[in-house]
KEKOLTI-788548 format. One record per residue: y, x, z of N, C-alpha, C in turn; residue number from 1; residue in one letter. Coordinates in nm, 2 decimals. Layout:
% residues N
rec nnorth: Y | neast: X | nup: Z | canorth: Y | caeast: X | caup: Z | cnorth: Y | ceast: X | cup: Z | pos: NUM | code: A
...
% end
This chain:
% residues 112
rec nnorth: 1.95 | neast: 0.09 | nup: -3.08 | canorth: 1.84 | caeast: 0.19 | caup: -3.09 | cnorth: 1.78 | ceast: 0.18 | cup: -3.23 | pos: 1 | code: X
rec nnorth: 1.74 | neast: 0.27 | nup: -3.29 | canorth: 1.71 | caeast: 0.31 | caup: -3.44 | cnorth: 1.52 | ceast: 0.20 | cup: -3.40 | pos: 2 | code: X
rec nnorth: 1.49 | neast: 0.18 | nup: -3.39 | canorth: 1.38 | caeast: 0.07 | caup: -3.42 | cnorth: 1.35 | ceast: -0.04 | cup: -3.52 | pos: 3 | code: X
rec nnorth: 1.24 | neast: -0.06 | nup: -3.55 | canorth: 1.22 | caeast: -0.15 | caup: -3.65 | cnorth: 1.25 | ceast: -0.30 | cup: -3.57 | pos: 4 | code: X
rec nnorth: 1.22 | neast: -0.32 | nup: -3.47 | canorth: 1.29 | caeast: -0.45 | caup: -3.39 | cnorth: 1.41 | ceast: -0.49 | cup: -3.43 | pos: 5 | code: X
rec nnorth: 1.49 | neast: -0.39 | nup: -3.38 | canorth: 1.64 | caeast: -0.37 | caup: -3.38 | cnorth: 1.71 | ceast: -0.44 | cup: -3.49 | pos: 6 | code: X
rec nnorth: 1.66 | neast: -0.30 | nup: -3.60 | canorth: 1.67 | caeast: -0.39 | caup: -3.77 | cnorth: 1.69 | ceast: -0.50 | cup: -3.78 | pos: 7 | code: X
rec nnorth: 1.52 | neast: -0.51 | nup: -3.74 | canorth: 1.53 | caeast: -0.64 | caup: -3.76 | cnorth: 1.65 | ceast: -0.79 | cup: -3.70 | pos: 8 | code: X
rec nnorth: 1.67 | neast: -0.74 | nup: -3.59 | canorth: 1.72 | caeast: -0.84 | caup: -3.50 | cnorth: 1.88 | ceast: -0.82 | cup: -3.57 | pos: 9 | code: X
rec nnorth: 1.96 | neast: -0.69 | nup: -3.60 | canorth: 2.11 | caeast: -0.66 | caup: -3.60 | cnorth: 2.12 | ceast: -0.64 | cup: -3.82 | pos: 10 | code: X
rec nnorth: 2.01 | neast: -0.66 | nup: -3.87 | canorth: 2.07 | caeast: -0.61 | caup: -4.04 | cnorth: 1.99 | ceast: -0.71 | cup: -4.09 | pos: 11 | code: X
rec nnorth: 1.80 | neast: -0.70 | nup: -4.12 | canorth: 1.78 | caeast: -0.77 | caup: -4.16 | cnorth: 1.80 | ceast: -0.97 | cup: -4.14 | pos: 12 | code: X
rec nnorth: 1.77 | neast: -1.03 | nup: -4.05 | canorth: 1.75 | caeast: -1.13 | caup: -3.95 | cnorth: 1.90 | ceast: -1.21 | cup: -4.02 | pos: 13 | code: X
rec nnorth: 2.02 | neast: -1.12 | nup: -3.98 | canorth: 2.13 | caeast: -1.21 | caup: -4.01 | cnorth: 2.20 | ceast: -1.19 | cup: -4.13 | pos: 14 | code: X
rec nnorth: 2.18 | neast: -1.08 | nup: -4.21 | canorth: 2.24 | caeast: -1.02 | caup: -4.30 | cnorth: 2.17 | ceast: -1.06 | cup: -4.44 | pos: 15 | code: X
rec nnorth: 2.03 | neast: -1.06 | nup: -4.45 | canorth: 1.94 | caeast: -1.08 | caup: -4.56 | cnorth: 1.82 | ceast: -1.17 | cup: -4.56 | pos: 16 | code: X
rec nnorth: 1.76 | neast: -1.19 | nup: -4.43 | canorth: 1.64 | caeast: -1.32 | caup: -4.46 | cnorth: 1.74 | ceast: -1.41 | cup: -4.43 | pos: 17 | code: X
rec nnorth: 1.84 | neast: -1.47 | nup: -4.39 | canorth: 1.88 | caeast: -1.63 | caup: -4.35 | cnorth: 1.90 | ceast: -1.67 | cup: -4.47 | pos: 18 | code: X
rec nnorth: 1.94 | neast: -1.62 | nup: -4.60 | canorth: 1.93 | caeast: -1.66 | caup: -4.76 | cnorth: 1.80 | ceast: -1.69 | cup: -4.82 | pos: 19 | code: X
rec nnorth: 1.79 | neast: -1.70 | nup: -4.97 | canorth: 1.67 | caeast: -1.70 | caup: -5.01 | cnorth: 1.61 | ceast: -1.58 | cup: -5.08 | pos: 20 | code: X
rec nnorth: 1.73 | neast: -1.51 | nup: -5.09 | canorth: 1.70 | caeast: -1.39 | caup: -5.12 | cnorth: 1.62 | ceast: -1.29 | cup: -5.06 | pos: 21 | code: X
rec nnorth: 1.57 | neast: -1.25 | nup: -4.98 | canorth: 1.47 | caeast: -1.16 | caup: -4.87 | cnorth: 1.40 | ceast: -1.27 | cup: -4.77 | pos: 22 | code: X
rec nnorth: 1.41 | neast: -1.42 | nup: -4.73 | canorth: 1.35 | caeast: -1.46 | caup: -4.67 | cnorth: 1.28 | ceast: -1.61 | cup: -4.73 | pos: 23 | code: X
rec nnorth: 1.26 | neast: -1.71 | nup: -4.64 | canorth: 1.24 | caeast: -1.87 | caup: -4.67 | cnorth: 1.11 | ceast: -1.85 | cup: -4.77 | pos: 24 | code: X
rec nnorth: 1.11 | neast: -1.92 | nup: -4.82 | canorth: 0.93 | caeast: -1.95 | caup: -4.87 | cnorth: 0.90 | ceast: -1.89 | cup: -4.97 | pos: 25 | code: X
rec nnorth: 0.98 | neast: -1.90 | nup: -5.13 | canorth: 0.99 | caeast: -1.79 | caup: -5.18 | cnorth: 1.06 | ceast: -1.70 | cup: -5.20 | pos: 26 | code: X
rec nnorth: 1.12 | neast: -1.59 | nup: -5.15 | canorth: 1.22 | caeast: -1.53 | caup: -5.20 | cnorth: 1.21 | ceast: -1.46 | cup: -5.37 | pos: 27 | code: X
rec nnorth: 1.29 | neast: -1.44 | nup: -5.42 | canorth: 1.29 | caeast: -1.35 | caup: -5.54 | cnorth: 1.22 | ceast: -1.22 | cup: -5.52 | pos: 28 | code: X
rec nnorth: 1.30 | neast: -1.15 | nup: -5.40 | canorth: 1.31 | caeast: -1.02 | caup: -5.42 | cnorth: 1.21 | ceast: -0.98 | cup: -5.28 | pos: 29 | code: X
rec nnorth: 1.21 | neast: -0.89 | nup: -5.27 | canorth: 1.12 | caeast: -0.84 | caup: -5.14 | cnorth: 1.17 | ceast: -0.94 | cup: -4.99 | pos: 30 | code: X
rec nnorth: 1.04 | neast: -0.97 | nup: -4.94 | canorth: 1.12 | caeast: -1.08 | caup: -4.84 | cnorth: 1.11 | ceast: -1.00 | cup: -4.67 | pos: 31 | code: X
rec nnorth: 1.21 | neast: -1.02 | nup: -4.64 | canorth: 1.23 | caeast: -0.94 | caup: -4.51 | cnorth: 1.22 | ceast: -0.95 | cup: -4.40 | pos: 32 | code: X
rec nnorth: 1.14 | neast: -1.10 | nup: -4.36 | canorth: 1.16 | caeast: -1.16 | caup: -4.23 | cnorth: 0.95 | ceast: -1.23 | cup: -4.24 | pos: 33 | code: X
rec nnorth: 0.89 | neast: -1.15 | nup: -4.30 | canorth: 0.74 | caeast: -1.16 | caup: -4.25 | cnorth: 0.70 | ceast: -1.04 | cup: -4.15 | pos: 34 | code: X
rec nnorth: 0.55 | neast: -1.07 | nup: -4.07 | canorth: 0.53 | caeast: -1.01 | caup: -4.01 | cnorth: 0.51 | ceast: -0.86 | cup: -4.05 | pos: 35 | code: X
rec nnorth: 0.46 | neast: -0.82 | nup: -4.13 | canorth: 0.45 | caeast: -0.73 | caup: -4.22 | cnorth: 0.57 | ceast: -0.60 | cup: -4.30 | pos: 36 | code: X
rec nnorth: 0.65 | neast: -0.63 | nup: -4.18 | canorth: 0.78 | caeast: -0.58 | caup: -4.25 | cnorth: 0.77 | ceast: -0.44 | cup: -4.26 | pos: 37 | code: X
rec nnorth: 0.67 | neast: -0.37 | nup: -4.19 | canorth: 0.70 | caeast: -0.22 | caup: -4.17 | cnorth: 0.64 | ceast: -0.19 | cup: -4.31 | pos: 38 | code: X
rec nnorth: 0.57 | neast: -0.26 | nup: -4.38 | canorth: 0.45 | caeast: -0.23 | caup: -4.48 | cnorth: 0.55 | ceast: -0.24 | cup: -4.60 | pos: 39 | code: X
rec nnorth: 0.57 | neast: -0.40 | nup: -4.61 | canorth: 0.68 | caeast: -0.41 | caup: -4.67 | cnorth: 0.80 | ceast: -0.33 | cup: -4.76 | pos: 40 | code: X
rec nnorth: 0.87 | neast: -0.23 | nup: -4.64 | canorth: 0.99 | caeast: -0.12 | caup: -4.66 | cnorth: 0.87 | ceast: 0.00 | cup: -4.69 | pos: 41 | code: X
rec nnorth: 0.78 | neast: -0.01 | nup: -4.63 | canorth: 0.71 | caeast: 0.14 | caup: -4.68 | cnorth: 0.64 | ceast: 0.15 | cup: -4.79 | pos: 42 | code: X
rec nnorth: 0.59 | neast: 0.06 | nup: -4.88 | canorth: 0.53 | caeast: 0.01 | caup: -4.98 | cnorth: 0.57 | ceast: -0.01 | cup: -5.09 | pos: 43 | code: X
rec nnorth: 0.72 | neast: -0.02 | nup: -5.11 | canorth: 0.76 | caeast: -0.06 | caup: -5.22 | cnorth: 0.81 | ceast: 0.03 | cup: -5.27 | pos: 44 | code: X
rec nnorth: 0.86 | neast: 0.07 | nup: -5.40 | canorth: 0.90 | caeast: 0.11 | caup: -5.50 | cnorth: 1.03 | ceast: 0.05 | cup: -5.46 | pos: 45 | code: X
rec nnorth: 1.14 | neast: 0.16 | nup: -5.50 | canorth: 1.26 | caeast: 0.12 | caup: -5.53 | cnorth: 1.35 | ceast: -0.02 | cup: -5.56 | pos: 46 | code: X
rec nnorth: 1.24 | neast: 0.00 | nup: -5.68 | canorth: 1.35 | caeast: -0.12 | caup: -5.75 | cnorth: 1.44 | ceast: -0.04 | cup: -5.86 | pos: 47 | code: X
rec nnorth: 1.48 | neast: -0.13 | nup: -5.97 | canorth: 1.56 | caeast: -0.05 | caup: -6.01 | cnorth: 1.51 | ceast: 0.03 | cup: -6.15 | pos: 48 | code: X
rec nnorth: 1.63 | neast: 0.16 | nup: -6.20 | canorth: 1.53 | caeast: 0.30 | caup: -6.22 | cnorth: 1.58 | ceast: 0.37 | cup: -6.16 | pos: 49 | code: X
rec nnorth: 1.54 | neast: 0.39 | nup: -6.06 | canorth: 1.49 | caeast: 0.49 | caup: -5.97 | cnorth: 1.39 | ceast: 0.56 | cup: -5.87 | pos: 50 | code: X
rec nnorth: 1.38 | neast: 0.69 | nup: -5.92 | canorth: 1.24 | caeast: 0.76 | caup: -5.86 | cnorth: 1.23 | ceast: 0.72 | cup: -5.67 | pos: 51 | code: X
rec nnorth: 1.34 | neast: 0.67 | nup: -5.63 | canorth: 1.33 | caeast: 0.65 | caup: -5.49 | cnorth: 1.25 | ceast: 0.55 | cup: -5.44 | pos: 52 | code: X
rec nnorth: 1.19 | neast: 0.59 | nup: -5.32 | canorth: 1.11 | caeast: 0.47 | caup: -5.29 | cnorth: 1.21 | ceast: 0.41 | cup: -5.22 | pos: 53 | code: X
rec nnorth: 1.14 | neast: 0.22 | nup: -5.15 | canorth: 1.23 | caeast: 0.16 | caup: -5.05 | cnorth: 1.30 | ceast: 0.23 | cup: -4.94 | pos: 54 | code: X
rec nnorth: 1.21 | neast: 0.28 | nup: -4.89 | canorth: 1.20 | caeast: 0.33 | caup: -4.78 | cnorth: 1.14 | ceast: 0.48 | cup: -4.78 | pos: 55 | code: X
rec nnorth: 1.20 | neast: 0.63 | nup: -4.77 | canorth: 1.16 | caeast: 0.73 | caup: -4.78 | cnorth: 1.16 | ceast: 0.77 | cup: -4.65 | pos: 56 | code: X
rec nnorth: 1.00 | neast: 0.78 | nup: -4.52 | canorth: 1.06 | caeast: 0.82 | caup: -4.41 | cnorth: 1.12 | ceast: 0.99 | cup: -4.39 | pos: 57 | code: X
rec nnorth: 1.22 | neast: 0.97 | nup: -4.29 | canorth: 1.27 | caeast: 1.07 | caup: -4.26 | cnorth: 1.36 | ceast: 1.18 | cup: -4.36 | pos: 58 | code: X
rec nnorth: 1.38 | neast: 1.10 | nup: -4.45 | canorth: 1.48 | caeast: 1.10 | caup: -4.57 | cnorth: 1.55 | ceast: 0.98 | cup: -4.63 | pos: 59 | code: X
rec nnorth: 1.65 | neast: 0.99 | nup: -4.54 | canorth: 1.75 | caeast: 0.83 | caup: -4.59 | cnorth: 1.85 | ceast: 0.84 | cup: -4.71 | pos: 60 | code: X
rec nnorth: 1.83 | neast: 1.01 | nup: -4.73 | canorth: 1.91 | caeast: 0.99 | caup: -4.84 | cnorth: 1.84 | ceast: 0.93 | cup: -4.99 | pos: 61 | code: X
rec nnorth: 1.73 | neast: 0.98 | nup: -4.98 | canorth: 1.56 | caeast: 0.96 | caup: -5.10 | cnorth: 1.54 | ceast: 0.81 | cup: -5.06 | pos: 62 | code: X
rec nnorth: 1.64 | neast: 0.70 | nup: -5.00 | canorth: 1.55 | caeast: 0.58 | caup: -4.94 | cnorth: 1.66 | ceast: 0.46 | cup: -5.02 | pos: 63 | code: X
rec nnorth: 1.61 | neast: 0.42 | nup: -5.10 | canorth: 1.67 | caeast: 0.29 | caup: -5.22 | cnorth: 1.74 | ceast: 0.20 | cup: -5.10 | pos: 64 | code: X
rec nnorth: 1.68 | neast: 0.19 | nup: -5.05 | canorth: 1.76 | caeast: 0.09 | caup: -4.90 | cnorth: 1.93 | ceast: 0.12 | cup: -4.83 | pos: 65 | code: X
rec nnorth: 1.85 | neast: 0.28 | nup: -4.83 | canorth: 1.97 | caeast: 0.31 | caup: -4.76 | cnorth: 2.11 | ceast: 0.33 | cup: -4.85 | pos: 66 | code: X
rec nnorth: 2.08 | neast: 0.38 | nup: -4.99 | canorth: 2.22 | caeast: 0.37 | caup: -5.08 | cnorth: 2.23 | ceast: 0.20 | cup: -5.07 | pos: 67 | code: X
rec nnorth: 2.18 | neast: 0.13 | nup: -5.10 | canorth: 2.22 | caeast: -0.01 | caup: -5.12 | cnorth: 2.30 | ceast: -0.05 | cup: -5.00 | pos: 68 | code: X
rec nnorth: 2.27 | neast: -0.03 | nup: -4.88 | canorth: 2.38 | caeast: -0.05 | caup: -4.78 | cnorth: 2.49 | ceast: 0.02 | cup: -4.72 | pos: 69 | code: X
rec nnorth: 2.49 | neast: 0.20 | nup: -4.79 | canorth: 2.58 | caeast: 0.26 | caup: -4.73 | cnorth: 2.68 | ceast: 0.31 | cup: -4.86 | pos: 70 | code: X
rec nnorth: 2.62 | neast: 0.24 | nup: -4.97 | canorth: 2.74 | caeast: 0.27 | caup: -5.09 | cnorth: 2.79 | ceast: 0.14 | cup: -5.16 | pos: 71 | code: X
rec nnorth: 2.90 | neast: 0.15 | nup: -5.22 | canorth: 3.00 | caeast: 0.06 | caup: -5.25 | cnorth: 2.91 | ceast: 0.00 | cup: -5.38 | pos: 72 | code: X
rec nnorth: 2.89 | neast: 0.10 | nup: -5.44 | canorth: 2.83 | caeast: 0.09 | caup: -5.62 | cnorth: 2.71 | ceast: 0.15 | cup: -5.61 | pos: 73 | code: X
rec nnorth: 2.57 | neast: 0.16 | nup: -5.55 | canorth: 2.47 | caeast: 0.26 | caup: -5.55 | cnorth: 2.46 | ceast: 0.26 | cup: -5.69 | pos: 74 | code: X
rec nnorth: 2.42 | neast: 0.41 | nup: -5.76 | canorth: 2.34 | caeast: 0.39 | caup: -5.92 | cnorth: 2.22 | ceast: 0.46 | cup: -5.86 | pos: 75 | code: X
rec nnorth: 2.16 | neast: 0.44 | nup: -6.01 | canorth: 2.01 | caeast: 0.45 | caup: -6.03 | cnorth: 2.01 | ceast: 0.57 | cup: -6.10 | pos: 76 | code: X
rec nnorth: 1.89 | neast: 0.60 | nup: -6.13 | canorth: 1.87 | caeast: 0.73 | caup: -6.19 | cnorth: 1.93 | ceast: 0.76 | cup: -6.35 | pos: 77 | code: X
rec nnorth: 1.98 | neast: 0.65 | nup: -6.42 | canorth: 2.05 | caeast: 0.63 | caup: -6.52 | cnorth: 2.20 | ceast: 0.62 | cup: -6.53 | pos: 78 | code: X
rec nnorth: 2.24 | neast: 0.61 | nup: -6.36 | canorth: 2.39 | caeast: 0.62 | caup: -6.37 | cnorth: 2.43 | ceast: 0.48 | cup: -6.39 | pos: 79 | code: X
rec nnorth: 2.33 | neast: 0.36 | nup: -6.36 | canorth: 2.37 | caeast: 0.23 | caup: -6.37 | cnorth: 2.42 | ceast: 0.18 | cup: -6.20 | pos: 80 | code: X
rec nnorth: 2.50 | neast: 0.14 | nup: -6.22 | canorth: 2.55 | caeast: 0.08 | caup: -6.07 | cnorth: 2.53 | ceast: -0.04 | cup: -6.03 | pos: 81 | code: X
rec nnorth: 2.45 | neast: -0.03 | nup: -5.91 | canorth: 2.40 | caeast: -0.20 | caup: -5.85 | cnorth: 2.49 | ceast: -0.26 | cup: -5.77 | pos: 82 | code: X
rec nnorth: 2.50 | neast: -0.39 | nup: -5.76 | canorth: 2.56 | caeast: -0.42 | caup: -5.61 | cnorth: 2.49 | ceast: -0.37 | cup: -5.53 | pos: 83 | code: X
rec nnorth: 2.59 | neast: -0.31 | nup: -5.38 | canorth: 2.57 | caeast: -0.31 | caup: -5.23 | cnorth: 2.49 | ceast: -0.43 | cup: -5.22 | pos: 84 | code: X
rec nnorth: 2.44 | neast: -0.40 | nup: -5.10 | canorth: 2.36 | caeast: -0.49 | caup: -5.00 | cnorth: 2.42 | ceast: -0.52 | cup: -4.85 | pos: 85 | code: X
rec nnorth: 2.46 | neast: -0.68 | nup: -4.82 | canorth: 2.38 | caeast: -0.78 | caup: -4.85 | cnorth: 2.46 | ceast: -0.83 | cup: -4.99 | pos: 86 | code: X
rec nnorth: 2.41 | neast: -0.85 | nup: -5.09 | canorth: 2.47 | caeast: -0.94 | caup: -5.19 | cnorth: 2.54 | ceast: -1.01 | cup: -5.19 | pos: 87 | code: X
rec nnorth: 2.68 | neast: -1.01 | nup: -5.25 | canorth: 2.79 | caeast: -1.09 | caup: -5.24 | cnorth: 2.84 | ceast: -1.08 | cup: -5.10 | pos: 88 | code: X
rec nnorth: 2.83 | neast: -0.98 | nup: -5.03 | canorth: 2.93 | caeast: -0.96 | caup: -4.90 | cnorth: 3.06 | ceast: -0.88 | cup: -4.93 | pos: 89 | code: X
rec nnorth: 3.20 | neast: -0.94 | nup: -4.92 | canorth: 3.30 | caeast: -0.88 | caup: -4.98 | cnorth: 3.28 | ceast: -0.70 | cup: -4.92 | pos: 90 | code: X
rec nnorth: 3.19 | neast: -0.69 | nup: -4.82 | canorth: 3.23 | caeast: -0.52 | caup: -4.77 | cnorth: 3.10 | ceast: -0.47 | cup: -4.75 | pos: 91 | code: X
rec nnorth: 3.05 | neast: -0.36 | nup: -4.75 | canorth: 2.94 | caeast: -0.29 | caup: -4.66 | cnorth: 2.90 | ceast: -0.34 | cup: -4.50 | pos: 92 | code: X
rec nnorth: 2.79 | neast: -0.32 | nup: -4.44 | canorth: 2.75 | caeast: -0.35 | caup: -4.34 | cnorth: 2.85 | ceast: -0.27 | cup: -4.22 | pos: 93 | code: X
rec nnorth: 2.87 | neast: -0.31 | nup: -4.12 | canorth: 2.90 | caeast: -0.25 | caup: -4.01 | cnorth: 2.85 | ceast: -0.11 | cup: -3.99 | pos: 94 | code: X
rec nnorth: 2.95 | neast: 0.02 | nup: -4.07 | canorth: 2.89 | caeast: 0.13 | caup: -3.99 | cnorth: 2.79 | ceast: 0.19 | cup: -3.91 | pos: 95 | code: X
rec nnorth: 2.80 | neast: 0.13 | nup: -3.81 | canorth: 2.70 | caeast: 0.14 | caup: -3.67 | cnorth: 2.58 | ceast: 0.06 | cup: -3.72 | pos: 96 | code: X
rec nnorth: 2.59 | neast: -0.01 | nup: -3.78 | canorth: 2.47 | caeast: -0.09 | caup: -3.81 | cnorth: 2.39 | ceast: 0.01 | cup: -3.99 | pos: 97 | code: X
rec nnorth: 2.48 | neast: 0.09 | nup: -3.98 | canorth: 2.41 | caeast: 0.14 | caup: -4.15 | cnorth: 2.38 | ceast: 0.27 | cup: -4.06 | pos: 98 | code: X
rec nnorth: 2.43 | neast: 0.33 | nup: -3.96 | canorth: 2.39 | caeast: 0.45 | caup: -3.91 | cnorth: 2.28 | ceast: 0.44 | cup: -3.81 | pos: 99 | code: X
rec nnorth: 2.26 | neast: 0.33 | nup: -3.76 | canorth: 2.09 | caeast: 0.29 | caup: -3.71 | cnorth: 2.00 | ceast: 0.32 | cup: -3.82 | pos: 100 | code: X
rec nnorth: 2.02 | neast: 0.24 | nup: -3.93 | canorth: 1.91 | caeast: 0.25 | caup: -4.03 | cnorth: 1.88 | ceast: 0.38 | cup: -4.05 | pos: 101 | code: X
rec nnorth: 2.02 | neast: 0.44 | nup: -4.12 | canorth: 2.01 | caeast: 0.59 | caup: -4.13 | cnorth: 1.92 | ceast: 0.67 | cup: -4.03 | pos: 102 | code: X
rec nnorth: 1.92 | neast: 0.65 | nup: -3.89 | canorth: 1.87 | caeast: 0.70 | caup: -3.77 | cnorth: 1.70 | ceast: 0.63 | cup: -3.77 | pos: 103 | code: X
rec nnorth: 1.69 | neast: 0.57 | nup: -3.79 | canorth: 1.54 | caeast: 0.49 | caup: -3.81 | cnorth: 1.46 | ceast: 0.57 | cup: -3.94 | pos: 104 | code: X
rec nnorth: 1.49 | neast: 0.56 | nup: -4.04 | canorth: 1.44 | caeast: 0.62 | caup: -4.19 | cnorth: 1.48 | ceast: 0.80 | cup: -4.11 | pos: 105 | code: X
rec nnorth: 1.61 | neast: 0.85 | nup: -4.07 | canorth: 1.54 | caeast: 1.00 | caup: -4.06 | cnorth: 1.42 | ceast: 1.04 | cup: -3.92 | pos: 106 | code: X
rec nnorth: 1.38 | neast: 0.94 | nup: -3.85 | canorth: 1.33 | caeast: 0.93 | caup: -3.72 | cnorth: 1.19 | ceast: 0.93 | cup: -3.80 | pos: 107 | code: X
rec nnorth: 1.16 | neast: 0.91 | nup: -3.92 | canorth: 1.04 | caeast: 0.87 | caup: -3.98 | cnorth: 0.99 | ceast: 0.73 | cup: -4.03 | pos: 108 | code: X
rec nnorth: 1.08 | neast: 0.66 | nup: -3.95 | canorth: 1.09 | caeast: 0.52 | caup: -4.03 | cnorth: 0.97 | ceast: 0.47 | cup: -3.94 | pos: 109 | code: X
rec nnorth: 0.94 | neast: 0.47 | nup: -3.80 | canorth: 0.82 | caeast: 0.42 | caup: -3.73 | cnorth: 0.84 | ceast: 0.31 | cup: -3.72 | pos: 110 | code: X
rec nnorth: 0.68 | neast: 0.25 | nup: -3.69 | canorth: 0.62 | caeast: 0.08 | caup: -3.74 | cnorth: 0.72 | ceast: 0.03 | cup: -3.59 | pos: 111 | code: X
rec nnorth: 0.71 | neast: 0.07 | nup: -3.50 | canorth: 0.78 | caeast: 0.06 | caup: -3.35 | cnorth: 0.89 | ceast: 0.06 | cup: -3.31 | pos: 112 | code: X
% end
């Protein structure tokens, strides 16, 4: 089901906080596994250069998140190409697992 639980439990949870990258005490980068997660994705800026926010609800294509997990090379508004997300995973996320998110961000991206 497209939920913020879900996410959490099937992309974030195993995919990006169990590193130090999105979770543990400091992470670098935005951390993904506080209570505050809905604030978190809706709050931030891109990243990057790009005009996209993290999270754009109910526009997954406008949502920096969702190119990082559903493209090989996402670029930026300069035509620079980032690593996919999760970092250093030889492939993209499981389909079904990038078309939930997709389904959550165009659903409006609810706190629930």
């Amino acid at each position: 089901a497209p939920t913020l639980a879900n996410l959490r439990s099937t992309i974030f949870n195993p995919s990006c906080s169990f590193s130090s990258c999105h979770g543990g005490k400091s992470p670098p980068a935005i951390r993904l596994d506080g209570a505050d997660l809905h604030a978190v994705l809706l709050g931030k800026p891109g990243g990057a250069d790009t005009p996209m926010p993290l999270v754009d609800p109910g526009k997954p294509d406008n949502s920096w998140l969702y190119q990082l997990v559903s493209r090989c090379e996402p670029t930026d508004a300069s035509g620079f190409p980032h690593t996919h997300m999760p970092y250093n995973a030889p492939t993209l996320l499981d389909p079904r697992l990038v078309a939930t998110l997709r389904a959550w961000i165009a659903a409006g991206a609810p706190a629930e």
